[in-house]
C-alpha positions in Angstrom: 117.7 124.5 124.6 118.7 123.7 121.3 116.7 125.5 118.7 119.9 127.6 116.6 120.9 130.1 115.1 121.0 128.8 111.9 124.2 131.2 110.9 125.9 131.5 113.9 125.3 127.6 115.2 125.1 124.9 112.6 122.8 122.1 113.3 124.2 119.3 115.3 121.6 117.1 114.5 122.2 114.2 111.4 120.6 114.9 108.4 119.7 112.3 105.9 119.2 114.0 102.3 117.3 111.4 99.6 117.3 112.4 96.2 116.8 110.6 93.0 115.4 112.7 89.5 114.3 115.7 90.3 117.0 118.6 90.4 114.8 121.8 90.3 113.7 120.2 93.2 116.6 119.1 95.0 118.3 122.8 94.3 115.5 124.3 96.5 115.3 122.2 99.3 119.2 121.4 99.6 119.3 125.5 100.0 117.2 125.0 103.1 119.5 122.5 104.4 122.7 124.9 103.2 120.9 127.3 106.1 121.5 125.0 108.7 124.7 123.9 107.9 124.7 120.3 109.3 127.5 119.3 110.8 126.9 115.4 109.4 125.3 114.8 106.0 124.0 111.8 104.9 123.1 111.8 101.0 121.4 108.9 99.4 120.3 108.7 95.7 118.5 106.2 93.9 120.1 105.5 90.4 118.8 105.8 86.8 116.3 103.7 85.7 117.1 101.6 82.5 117.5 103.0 79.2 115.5 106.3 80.9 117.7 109.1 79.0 115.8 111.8 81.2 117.0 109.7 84.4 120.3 110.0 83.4 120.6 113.1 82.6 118.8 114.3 85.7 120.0 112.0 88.2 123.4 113.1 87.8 122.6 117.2 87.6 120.8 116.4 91.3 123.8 114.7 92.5 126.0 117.6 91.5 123.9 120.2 93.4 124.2 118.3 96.6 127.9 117.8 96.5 128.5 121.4 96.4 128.8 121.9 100.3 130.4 125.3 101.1 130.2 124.6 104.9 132.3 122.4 107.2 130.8 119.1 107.2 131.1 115.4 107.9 129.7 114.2 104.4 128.8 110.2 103.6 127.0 109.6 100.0 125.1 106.5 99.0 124.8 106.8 95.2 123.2 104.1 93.5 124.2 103.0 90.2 121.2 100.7 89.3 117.1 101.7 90.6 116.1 99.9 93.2 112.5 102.0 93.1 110.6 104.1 95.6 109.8 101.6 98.4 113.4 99.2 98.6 115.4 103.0 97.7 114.1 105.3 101.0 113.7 102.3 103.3 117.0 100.7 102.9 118.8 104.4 102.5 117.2 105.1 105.9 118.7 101.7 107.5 122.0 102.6 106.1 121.4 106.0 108.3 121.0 104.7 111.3 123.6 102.1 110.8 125.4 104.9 111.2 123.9 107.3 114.1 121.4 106.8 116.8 118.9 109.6 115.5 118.3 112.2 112.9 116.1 114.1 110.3 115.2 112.7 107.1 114.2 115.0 104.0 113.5 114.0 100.4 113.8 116.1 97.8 110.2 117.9 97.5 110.2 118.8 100.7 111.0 122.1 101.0 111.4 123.0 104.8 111.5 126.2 107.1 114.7 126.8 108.4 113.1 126.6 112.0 112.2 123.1 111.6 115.6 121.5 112.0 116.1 123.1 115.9 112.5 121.8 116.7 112.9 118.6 115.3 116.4 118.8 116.8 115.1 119.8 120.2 112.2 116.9 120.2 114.4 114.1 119.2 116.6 114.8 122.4 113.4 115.1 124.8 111.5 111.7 123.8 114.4 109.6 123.1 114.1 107.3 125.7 110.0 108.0 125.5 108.5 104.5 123.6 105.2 105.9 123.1 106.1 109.0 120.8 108.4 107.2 117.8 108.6 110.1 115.5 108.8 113.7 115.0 107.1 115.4 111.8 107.5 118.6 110.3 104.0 118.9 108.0 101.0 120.2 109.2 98.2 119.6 106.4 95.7 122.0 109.0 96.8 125.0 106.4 98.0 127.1 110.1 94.6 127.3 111.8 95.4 125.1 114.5 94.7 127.3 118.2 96.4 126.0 120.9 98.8 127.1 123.7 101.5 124.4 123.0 104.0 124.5 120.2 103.1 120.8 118.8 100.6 118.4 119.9 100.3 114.3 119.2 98.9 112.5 116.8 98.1 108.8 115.5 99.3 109.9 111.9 102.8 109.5 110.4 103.4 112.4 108.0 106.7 111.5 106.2 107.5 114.8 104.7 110.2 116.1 106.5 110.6 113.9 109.8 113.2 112.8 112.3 113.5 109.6 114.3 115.4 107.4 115.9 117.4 104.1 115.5 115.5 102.4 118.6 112.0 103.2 116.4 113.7 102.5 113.0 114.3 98.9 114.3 110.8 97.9 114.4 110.5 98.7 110.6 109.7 96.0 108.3 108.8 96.3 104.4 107.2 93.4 103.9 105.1 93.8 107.4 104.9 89.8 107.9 103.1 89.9 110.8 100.4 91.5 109.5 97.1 89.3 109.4 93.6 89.9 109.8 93.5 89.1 113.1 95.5 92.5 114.1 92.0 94.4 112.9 91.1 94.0 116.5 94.5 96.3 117.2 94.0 99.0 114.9 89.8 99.2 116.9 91.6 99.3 119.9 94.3 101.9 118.8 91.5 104.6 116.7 88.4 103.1 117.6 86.6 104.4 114.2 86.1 102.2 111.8 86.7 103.9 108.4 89.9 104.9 110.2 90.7 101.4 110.7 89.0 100.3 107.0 91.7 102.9 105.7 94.7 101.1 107.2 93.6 97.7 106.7 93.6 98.4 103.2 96.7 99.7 102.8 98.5 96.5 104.3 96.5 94.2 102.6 97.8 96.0 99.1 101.2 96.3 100.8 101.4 92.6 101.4 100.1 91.5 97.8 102.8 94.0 96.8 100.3 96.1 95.1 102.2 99.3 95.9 105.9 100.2 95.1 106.2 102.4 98.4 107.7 102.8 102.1 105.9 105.0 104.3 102.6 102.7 104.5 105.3 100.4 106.3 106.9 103.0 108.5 102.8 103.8 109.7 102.6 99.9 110.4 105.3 99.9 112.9 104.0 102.8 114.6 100.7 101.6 114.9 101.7 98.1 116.3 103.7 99.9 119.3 100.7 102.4 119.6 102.5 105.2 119.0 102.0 108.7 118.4 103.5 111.4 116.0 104.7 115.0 117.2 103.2 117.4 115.3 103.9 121.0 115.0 100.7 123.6 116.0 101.8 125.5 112.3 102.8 123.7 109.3 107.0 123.5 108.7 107.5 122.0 105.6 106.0 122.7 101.8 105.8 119.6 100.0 106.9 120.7 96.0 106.4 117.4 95.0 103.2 117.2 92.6 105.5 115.4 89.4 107.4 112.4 90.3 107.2 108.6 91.2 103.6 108.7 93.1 102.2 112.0 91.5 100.6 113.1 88.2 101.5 116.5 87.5 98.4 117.9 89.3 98.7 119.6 92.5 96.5 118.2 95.3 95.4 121.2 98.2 97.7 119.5 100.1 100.7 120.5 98.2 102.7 123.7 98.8 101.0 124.7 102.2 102.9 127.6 103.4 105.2 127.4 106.2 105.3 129.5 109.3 108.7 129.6 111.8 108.3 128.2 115.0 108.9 129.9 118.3 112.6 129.8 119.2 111.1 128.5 122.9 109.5 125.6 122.6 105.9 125.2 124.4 105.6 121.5 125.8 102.3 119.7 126.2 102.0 118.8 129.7 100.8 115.0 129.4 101.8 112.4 126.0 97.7 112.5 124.9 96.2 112.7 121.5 94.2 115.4 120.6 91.3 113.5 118.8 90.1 116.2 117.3 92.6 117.7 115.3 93.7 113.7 114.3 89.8 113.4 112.9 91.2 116.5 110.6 94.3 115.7 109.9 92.8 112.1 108.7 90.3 113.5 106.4 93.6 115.6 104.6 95.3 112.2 104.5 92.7 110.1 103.1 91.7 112.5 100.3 95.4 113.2 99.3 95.7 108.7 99.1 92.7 108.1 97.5 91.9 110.9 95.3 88.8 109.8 94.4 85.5 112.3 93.9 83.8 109.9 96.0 86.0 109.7 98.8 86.3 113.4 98.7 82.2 113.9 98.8 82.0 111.6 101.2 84.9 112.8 103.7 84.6 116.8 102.9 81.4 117.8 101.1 79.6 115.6 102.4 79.6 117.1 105.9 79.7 120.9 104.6 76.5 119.6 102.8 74.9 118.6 105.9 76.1 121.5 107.9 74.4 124.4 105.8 70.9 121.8 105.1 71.0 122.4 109.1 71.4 126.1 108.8 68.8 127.1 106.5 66.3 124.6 107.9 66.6 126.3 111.5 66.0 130.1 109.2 63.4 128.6 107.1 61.8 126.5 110.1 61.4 123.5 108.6 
């Protein structure tokens, strides 16, 4: 068992801590991380951008909160002079991780997690390392806690990046650009979630990831997963709160999505007897992921009120008889 103490045992696991402009930010998740105490930190921060006053201001305040470590810790720092931007600055700080170790958890700075999360992550990453089919291990839940089921986590064909752990054997299959992606892969992704919108909603984020119409890193990481069709471990309550609605990708408005509470997992760990997705709870946690991308009033009628619509026309034509 290695779920901790987080006083008494500090976290043997790598931690990789990416941080850029945000330092309000970076003060309250680096406080979670000060919980666990680490016993190998790994800080990366993009630099300023240029002639961005505010950046420089603000990138240097967030590196001086996370170099104020007050625990007994192996500590490497990758701090950028020049921006290299969203996408090139998390992927290529996450290489330089695992150039470094064989597995780990990865945070950014808006996500805030509970403290629980780093001996389940920790626990997971030792008990499907050598497992091809599961290739990461994610600490947000978008579900809001209402999941009901006996296990602790369950798996999923989704690849929530905030707050996550992996390993250097899965890292390896990441590529930025994807190159091999073509449309004759389509037939791959019917294979893998055999629903079409589902598939329509990844196939057009690698086409726009190809004609470089997005500055981002994530849509990448989901690419490699898909290709090796493989799943996500996800936990049965929700173990990070994402902060982040101002920054690179947001626009000061909070989606529902954002600051989901968090609720500790059990010290024992409840294992799912067989590697299976549970295709009802990946429907749902889809529809959260599509309307937080797209943020569009159509998508959202379509995907969420839409359905509701139809559900209560049903109801009050069965009391009405029609």
């Amino acid at each position: 068992m290695i779920l901790h103490d987080s006083i008494k045992n500090p976290i043997q696991t790598p931690v990789l801590f990416l941080i850029f402009n945000r330092p309000d930010y970076t003060k309250q998740v680096f406080e979670q991380i000060k919980k666990a105490r680490p016993v190998r930190l790994f800080i990366a921060a993009d630099g300023p951008r240029q002639n961005n006053i505010a950046d420089i201001q603000n990138c240097a305040r967030a590196r001086e909160i996370v170099t104020q470590i007050d625990w007994d810790c192996d500590v490497k720092l990758l701090f950028r002079d020049q921006n290299i931007g969203c996408g090139l600055g998390v992927s290529s700080a996450i290489t330089w991780f695992f150039d470094h170790v064989e597995y780990g958890i990865i945070l950014e700075d808006d996500c805030v997690p509970d403290v629980s999360f780093f001996g389940y992550a920790a626990e997971l990453l030792e008990r499907y390392k050598e497992e091809p089919r599961v290739m990461m291990i994610t600490g947000t839940n978008c579900l809001f806690n209402q999941v009901k089921r006996d296990q602790s986590y369950f798996f999923s064909r989704f690849y929530p990046i905030w707050g996550w752990a992996t390993w250097k054997r899965a890292w390896r299959l990441y590529d930025f650009e994807i190159s091999s992606w073509n449309a004759t892969q389509v037939s791959e992704l019917d294979d893998f979630f055999k629903n079409k919108t589902i598939v329509t909603f990844w196939k057009n984020y690698f086409d726009r990831i190809q004609q470089k119409q997005i500055d981002t890193w994530d849509i990448q990481w989901a690419y490699a997963c898909i290709m090796q069709k493989a799943f996500t471990v996800v936990p049965i309550n929700n173990l990070i709160s994402n902060i982040g609605y101002v920054g690179v990708h947001a626009n000061g408005i909070k989606s529902y999505m954002h600051d989901i509470p968090t609720v500790s997992i059990e010290k024992k760990l409840t294992h799912p007897l067989e590697i299976n997705i549970d295709t009802a709870l990946d429907r749902q946690i889809y529809i959260g992921v599509r309307v937080l991308r797209e943020r569009s009033i159509a998508e959202i009628m379509r995907d969420v009120v839409r359905p509701t619509y139809k559900y209560f026309k049903k109801i009050i034509e069965k009391r009405i008889g029609a």
